[in-house]
C-alpha positions, -999 to +999 in steps of 0.1 A: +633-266-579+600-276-583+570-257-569+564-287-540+604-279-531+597-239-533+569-240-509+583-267-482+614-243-487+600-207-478+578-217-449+601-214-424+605-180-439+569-173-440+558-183-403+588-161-386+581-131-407+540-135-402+550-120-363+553-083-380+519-088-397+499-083-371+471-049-366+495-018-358+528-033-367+553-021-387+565-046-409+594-053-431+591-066-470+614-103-475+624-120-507+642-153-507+664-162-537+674-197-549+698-203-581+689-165-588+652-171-591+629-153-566+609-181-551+595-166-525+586-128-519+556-111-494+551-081-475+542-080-435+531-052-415+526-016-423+548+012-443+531+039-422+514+033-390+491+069-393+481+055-429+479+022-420+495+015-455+504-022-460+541-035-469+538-049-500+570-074-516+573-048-538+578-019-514+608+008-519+620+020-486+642+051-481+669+035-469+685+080-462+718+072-443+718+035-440+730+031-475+765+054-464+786+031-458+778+008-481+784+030-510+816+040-496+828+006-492+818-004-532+841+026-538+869+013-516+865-024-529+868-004-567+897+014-561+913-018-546+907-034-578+926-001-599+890+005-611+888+039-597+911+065-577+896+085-551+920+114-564+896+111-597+877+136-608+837+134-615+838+141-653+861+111-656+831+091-650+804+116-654+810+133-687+780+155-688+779+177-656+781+210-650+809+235-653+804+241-614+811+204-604+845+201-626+867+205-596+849+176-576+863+149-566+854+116-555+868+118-521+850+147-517+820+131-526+827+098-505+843+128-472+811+149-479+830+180-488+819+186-524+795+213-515+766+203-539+733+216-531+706+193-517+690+178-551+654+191-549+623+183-536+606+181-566+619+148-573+601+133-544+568+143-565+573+143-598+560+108-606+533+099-583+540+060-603+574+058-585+574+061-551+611+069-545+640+092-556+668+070-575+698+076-581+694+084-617+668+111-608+695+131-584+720+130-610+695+140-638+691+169-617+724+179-618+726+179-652+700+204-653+714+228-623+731+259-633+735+262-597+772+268-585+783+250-548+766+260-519+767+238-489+770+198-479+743+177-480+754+141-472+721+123-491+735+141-523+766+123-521+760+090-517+730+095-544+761+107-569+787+081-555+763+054-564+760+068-597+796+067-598+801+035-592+780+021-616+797+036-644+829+017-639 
């Protein structure tokens, strides 16, 4: 595609996103993808309406429990494929946890009934260069916990279901 062809192409997504770009808005962040090349990406709007922060393209958003049933479903589509068992346990895909998290499984993870902590608040601040909490911090974390099970915590498990996942 050449750069005439990119531009005449995102227009149309440029002039109905420029709406949420106006003083006081909040605003949403849109990339448009052709052939797997980015040729188009921007920011509208604000992030924080008190801080009148700017969306950038390159703006992380908590997505907290949007991502849910997302996550759940990758499982689902995995264990359809014989990939993965929801009978499984954690250490069969995370090797490196904690005595106290042997027993979990991942149905208790994808039923929120593990009874992992909340992972900590620390995370949120610990590197002022990455403005959100992945899901490599969380189970970094846990690595480090000594920590037994205490109660559920529905953002824990869909941060270590994730990480799941993407091992198989």
């Amino acid at each position: 595609m050449t750069d005439l062809e990119k531009s005449q192409a995102v227009l149309p997504f440029d002039e109905k996103f420029s709406n949420y770009d106006k003083a006081g808005s909040v605003g949403l962040a849109v990339m448009v993808i052709n052939d797997g090349e980015s040729i188009f990406k921007k920011g509208y709007g604000l992030r924080n309406l008190e801080t009148k922060e700017k969306i950038q393209a390159d703006t992380n958003f908590d997505l907290a429990s949007v991502s849910k049933q997302f996550t759940a479903m990758c499982l689902a589509i995995l264990e359809e494929q014989g990939k993965i068992s929801s009978n499984d346990y954690l250490s069969q895909y995370l090797q490196d946890l904690p005595d106290y998290m042997s027993q979990i499984k991942v149905c208790h993870l994808v039923h929120h009934m593990s009874g992992l902590p909340k992972y900590d608040n620390k995370l949120w601040s610990s590197d002022n260069s990455k403005p959100y909490v992945s899901n490599q911090d969380v189970y970094d974390d846990y690595k480090k916990k000594k920590s037994s099970i205490t109660y559920l915590v529905k953002s824990t498990h869909t941060a270590m279901v994730a990480t799941v996942y993407w091992r198989c």
